[in-house]
C-alpha positions as CSV (number, residue, x, y, z in Angstrom):
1,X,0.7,111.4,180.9
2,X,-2.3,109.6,181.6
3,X,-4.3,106.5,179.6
4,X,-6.6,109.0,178.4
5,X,-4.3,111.8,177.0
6,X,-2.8,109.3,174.5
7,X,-6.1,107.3,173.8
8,X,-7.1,108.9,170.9
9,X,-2.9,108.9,169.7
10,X,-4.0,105.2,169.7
11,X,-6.9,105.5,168.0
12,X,-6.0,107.2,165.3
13,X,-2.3,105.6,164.9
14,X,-4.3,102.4,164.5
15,X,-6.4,103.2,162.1
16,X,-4.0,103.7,159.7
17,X,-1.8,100.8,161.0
18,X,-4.1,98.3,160.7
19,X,-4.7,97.6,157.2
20,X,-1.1,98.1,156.5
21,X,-0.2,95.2,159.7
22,X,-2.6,92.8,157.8
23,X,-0.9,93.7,154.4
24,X,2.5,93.2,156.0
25,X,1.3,90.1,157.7
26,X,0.1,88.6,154.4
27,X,3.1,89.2,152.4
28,X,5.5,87.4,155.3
29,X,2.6,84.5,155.9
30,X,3.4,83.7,152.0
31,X,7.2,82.4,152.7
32,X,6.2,81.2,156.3
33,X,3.6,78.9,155.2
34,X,5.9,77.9,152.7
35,X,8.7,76.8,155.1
36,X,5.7,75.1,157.5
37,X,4.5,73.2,154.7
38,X,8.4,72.1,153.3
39,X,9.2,71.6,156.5
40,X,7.0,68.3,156.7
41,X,8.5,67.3,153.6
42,X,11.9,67.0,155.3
43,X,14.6,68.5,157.3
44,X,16.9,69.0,154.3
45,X,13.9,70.8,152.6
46,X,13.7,72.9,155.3
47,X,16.9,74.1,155.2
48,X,17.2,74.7,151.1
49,X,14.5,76.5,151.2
50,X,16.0,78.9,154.7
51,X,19.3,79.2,152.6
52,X,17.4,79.9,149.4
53,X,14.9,82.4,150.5
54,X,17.7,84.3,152.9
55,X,19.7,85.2,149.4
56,X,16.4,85.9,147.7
57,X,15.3,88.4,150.3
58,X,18.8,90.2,149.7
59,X,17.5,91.4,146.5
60,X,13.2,91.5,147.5
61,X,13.9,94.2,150.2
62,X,16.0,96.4,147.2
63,X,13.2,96.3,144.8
64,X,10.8,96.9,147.9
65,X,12.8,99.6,149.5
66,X,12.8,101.5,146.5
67,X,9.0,101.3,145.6
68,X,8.6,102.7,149.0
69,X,9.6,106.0,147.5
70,X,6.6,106.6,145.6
71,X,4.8,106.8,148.2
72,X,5.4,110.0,149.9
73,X,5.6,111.8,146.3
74,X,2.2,110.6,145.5
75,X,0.8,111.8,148.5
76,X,1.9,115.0,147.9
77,X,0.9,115.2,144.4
78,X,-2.6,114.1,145.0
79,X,-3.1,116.3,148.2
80,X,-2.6,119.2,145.7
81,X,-4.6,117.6,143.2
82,X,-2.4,117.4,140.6
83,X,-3.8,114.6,138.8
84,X,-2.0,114.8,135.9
85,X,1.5,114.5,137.8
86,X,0.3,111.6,139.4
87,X,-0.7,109.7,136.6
88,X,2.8,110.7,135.8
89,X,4.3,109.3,138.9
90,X,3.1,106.2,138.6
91,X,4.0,105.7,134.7
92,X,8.0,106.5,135.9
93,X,7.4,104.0,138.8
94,X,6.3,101.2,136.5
95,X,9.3,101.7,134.4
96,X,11.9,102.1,136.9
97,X,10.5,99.3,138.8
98,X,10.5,97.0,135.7
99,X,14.2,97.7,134.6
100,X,15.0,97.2,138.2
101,X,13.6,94.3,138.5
102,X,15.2,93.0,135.2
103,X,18.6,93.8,136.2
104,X,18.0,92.2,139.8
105,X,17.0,89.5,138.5
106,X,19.9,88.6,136.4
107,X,22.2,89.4,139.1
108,X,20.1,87.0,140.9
109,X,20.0,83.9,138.5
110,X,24.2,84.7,138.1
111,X,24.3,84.8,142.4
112,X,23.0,80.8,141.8
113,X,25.8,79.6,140.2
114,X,27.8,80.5,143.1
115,X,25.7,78.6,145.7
116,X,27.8,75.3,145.7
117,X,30.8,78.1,147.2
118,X,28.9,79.5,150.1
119,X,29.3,76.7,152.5
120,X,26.2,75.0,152.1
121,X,25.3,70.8,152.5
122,X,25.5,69.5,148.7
123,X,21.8,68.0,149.5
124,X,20.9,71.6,150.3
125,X,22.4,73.3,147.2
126,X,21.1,70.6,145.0
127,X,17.4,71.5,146.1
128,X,17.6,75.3,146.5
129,X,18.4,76.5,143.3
130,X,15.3,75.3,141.3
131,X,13.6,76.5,144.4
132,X,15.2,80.2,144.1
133,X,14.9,80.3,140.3
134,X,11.2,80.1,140.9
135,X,11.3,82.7,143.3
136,X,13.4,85.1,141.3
137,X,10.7,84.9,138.2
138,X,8.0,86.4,140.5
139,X,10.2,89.2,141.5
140,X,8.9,91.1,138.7
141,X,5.4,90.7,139.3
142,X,5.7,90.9,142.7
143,X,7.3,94.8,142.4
144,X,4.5,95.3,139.8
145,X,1.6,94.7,143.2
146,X,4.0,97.2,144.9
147,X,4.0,99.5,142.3
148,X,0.2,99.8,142.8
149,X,-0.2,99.4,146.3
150,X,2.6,102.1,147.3
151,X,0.8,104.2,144.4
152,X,-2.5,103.7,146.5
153,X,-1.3,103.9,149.9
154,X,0.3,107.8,148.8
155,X,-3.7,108.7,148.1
156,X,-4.6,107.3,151.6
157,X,-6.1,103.9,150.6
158,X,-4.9,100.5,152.3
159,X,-8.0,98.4,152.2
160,X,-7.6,97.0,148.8
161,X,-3.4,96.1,149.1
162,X,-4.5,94.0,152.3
163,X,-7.4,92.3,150.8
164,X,-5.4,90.9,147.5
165,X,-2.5,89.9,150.3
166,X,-4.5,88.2,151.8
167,X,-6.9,86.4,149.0
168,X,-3.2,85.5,147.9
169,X,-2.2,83.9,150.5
170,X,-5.3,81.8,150.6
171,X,-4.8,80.6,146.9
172,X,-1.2,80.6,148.0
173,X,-1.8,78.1,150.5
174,X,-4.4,76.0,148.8
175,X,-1.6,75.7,146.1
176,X,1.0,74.4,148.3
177,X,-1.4,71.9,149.8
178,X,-1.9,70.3,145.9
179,X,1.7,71.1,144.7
180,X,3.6,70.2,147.5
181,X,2.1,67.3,148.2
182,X,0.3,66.1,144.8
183,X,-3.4,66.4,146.0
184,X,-6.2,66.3,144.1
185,X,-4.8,64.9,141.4
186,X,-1.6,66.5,141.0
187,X,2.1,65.5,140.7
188,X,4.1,66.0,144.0
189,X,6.6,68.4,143.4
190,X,8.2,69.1,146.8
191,X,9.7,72.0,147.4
192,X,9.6,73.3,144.1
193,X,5.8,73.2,144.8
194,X,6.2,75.8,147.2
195,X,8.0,78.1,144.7
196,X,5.4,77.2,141.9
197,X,2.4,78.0,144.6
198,X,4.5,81.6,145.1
199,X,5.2,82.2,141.8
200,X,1.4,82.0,140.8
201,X,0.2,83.7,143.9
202,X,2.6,86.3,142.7
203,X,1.0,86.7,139.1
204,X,-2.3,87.3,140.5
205,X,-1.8,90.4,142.8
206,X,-1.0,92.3,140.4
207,X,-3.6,91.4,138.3
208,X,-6.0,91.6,140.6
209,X,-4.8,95.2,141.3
210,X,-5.3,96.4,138.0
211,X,-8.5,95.6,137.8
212,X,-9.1,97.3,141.4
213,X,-7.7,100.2,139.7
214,X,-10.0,99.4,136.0
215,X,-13.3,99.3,137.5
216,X,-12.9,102.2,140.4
217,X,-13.0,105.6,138.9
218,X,-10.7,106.8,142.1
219,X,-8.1,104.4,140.4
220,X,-8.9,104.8,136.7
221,X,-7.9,108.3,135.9
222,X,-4.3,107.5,137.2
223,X,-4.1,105.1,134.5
224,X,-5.4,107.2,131.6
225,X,-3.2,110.1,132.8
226,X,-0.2,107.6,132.9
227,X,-0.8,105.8,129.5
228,X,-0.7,109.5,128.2
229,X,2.2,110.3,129.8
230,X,5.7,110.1,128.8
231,X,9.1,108.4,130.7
232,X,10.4,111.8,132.2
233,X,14.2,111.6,133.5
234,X,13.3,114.2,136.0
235,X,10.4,111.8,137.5
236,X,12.3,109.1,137.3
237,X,16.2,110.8,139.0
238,X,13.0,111.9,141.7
239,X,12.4,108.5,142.4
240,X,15.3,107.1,142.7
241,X,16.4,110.1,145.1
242,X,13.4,109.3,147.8
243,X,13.3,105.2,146.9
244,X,17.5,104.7,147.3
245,X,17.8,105.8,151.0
246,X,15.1,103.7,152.1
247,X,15.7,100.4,149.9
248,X,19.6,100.7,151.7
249,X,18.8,100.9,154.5
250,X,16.4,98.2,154.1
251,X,19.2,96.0,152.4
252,X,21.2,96.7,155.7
253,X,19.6,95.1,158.1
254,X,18.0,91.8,155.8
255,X,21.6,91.6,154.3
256,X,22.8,90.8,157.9
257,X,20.1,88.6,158.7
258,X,20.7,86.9,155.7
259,X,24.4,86.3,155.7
260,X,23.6,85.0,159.8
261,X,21.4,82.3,158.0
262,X,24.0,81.1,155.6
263,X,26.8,80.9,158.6
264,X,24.1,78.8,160.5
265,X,24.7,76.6,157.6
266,X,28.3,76.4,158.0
267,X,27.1,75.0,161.3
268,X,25.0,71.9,159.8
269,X,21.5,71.2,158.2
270,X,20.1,71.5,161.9
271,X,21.2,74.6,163.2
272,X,20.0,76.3,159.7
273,X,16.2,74.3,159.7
274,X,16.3,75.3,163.4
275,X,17.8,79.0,162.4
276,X,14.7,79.2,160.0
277,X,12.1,78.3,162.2
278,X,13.3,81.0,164.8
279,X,13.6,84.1,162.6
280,X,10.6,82.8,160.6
281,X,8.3,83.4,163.4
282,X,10.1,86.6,164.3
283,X,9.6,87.7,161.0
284,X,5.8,87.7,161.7
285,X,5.9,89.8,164.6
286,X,7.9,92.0,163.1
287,X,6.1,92.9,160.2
288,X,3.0,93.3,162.3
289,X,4.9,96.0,164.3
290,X,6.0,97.1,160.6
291,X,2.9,98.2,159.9
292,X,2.5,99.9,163.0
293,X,5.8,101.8,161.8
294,X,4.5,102.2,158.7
295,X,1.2,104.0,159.9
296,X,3.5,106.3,162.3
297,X,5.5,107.6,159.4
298,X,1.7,108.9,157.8
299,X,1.3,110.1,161.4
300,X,4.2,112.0,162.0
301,X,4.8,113.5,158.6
302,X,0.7,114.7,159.2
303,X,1.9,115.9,162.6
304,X,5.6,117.8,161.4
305,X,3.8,119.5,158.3
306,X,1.0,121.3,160.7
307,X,4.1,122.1,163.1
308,X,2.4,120.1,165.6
309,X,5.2,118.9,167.8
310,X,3.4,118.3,170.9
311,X,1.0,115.9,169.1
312,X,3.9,114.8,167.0
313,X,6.0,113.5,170.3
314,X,2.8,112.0,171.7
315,X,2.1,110.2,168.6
316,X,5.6,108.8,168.6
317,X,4.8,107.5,172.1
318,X,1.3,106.5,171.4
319,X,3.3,104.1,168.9
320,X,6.0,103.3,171.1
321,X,3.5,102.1,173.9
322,X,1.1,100.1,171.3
323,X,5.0,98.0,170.5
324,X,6.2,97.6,173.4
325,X,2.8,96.1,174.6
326,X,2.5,94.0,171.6
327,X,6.2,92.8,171.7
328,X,6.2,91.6,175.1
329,X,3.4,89.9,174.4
330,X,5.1,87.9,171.9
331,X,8.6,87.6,173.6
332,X,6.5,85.8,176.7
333,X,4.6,83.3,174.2
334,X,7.9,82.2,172.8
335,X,9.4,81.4,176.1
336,X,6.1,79.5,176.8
337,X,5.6,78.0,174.1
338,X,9.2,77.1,172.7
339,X,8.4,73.7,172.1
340,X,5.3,73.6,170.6
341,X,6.0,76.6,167.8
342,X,8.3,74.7,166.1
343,X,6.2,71.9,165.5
344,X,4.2,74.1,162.9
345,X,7.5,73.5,160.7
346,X,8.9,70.8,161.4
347,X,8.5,67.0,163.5
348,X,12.6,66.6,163.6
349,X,13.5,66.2,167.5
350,X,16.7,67.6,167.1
351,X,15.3,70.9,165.1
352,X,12.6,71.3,167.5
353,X,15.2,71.1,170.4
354,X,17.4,73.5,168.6
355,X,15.0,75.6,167.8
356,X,13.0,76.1,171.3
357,X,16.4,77.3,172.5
358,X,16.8,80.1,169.4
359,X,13.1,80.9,170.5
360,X,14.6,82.4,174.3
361,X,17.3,84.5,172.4
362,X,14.2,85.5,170.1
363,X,12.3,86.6,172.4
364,X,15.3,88.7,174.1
365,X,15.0,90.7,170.5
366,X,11.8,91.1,170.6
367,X,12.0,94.2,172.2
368,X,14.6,95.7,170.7
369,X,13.6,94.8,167.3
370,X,10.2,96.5,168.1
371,X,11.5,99.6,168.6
372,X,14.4,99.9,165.9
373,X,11.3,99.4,163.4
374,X,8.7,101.9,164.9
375,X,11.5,104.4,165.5
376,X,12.2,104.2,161.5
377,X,8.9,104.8,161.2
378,X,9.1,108.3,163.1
379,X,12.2,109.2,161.3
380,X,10.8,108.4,158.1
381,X,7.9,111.1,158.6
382,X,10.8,113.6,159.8
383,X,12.1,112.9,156.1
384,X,15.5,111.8,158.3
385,X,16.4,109.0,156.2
386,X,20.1,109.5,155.4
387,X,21.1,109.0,159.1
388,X,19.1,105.6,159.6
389,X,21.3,104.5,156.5
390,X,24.4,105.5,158.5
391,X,22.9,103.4,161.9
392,X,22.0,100.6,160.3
393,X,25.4,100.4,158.5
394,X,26.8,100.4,162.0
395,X,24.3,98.7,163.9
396,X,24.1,95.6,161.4
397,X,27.3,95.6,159.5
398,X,29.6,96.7,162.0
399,X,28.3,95.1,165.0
400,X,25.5,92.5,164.0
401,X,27.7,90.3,161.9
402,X,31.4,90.7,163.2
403,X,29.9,89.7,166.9
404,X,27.6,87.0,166.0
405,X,30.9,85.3,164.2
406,X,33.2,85.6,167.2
407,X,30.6,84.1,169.1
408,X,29.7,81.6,166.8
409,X,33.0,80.7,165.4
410,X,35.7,81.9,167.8
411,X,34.0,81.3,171.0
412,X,32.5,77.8,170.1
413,X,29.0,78.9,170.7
414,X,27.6,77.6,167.4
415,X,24.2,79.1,166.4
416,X,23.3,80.7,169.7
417,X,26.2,82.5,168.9
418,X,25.1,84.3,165.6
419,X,22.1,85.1,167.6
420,X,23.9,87.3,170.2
421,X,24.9,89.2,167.0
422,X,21.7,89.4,166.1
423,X,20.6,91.0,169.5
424,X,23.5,93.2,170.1
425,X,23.1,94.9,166.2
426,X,19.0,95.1,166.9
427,X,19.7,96.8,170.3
428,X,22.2,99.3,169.1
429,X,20.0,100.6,166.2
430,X,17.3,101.1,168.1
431,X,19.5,102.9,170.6
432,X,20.4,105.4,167.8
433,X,17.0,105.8,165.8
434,X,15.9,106.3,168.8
435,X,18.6,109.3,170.0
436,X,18.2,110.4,166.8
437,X,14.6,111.4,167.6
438,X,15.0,112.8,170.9
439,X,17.6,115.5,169.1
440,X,15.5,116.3,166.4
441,X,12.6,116.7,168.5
442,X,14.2,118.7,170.9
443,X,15.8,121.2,167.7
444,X,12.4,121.7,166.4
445,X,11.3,122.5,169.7
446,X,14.0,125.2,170.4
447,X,13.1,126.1,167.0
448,X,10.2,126.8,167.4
449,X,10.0,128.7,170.6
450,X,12.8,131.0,169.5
């Protein structure tokens, strides 16, 4: 196929991506800046707040996987303008949300007394935990923004989720400056500063989304309609139906990311700041390419309800080529510039030589990670979600996690070790999304023509 056959596959895949990318981008930017900004506080720092944030994000991606859910149910509702059951939707959403939250976050706040018992450097333990208390008290908040944003995105708006990410990460930023480092008159907290800058940050976006959804009339009627409405089990056993599927299968994959980062701390204090670094600037590319996923599951579900599956496939590979491109891009700037990333988080010559050389297996992933994500995405709009589950239980259970500790552990390769792990359970999921949608496609093909 030629440039100018997919062109407008680009076009319009982008459109819808790009909001989402910048939304993405701000809600990963929060914890990176925080981990920059720790990191010049100290090494040890550094590492509480890798080990805290890598149990945290256990739990995040649950309440964020599940939110998810809402989306596609609103879409359809408000495409038949049913106004009513949207207002309804997003009633049951608040409340599931909020009990889930609840009982998250006291598994959560029990999960910290067990910190001192997962391997970690006393001086490590000792700082994370007021550090991840912090964190799990904006939980709730923080699924009350996603309540609202995945309730907007389902009618088709992305703008105003991307601009309160990112005026929160501005005040977000501003607060870690004066917290962290007691500016302008302000005690210096430290770390903790970080967690008190997130926490607040965290308070506003929802806020600041209710009254995006107070003074726009778009907005407005969902609310009346969901004030008015009543908590409905069937609305809310819907929810959890659509929401579960995706929040495991999110929980998969950042469950063995996290575990990786507290085995790098088995290794030492180093080899976790180092460890941090690394994925924390993966972590930004990959949400970017998130949001390109995120905009090819609005694409292809468009595509797959018209019974478009010419456009369908060429949308998948309008996506595919707009990753690839992008990821190769960022896999050669980490082998360039190895040594001078890390210094954004940190001025430790040993963590900056560690890390430089987790920056080439990084960029080994980069690929691989890129298309596992974007690949979700094109299942997701298939409604196939039940089989990613099942390949990401393999791919980052069963082969992420076991490897990267025979590496690390058994073959004496340390931290470079969990990251083959990493590589071989990234490469093998998006080997199977990815075979996944080369049979589907090809079923609704013969399908169709029969």
């Amino acid at each position: 196929m030629s440039f100018s056959t997919y062109l407008p596959y680009y076009k319009r895949n982008l459109k819808v991506a790009v909001p989402v990318m910048l939304s993405q981008f701000g809600q990963v930017m929060v914890s990176q800046v925080d981990n920059m900004m720790v990191g010049m506080v100290g090494t040890v720092e550094l590492a509480a707040a890798a080990f805290a944030n890598s149990v945290f994000v256990i739990v995040m991606v649950i309440g964020m996987g599940f939110s998810f859910g809402l989306t596609p149910l609103v879409g359809h509702a408000w495409s038949s303008k049913d106004y009513h059951k949207s207002g309804k939707l997003l009633r049951n959403s608040f409340f599931t949300n909020t009990l889930l939250a609840l009982v998250l976050s006291v598994i959560m706040i029990i999960a910290s007394f067990f910190f001192d018992q997962m391997g970690q450097d006393k001086e490590v333990v000792a700082l994370a935990i007021p550090y991840y208390l912090l964190l799990v008290i904006s939980f709730l908040p923080f699924l009350w923004f996603f309540t609202f944003k995945q309730f907007a995105e389902g009618m088709g708006n992305t703008m105003n989720a991307m601009i309160i990410t990112l005026v929160a990460n501005v005040i977000n930023i501003v607060l870690n400056y004066v917290l962290i480092f007691g500016k302008w008159g302000s005690e210096a907290y430290g770390l903790n500063g970080a967690g008190y800058a997130t926490l607040i940050s965290r308070i506003i976006m929802p806020i600041a989304f209710f009254f995006v959804f107070r003074y726009r009339k778009v907005f407005w009627r969902y609310w009346v309609y969901a004030w008015h409405s009543s908590i409905e089990k069937a609305s809310v056993l819907k929810l959890i139906k659509v929401g579960t599927p995706i929040s495991m299968q999110m929980l998969l994959e950042v469950t063995a990311f996290a575990l990786t980062a507290i085995m790098a701390g088995w290794i030492g204090v180093i080899p976790l700041a180092a460890h941090q670094i690394a994925i924390g600037l993966s972590s930004v590319t990959f949400m970017i390419v998130t949001g390109i996923s995120s905009g090819t599951t609005i694409r292809i579900s468009h595509q797959y309800s018209q019974g478009d599956y010419l456009g369908l496939k060429r949308a998948a590979n309008a996506s595919f080529h707009l990753v690839l491109l992008f990821m190769s891009f960022t896999a050669l700037s980490f082998i360039l510039f190895r040594h001078d990333l890390p210094l954004l988080y940190s001025h430790d010559e040993e963590v900056i030589r560690y890390s430089a050389q987790l920056l080439i297996m990084a960029a080994i992933f980069q690929l691989f990670d890129g298309m596992q994500v974007v690949t979700l995405g094109v299942l997701r709009g298939l409604a196939d979600v039940k089989h990613a589950m099942i390949y990401s239980f393999i791919s980052y259970i069963l082969i992420s996690l076991p490897l990267g500790y025979v590496f690390a552990f058994t073959l004496n390769w340390g931290v470079i070790g969990l990251w083959v792990g990493i590589i071989a359970g990234l490469a093998t999921a998006s080997v199977l999304f990815y075979g996944r949608f080369n049979w589907i496609y090809k079923k609704l093909i013969i399908t169709n023509n029969s």
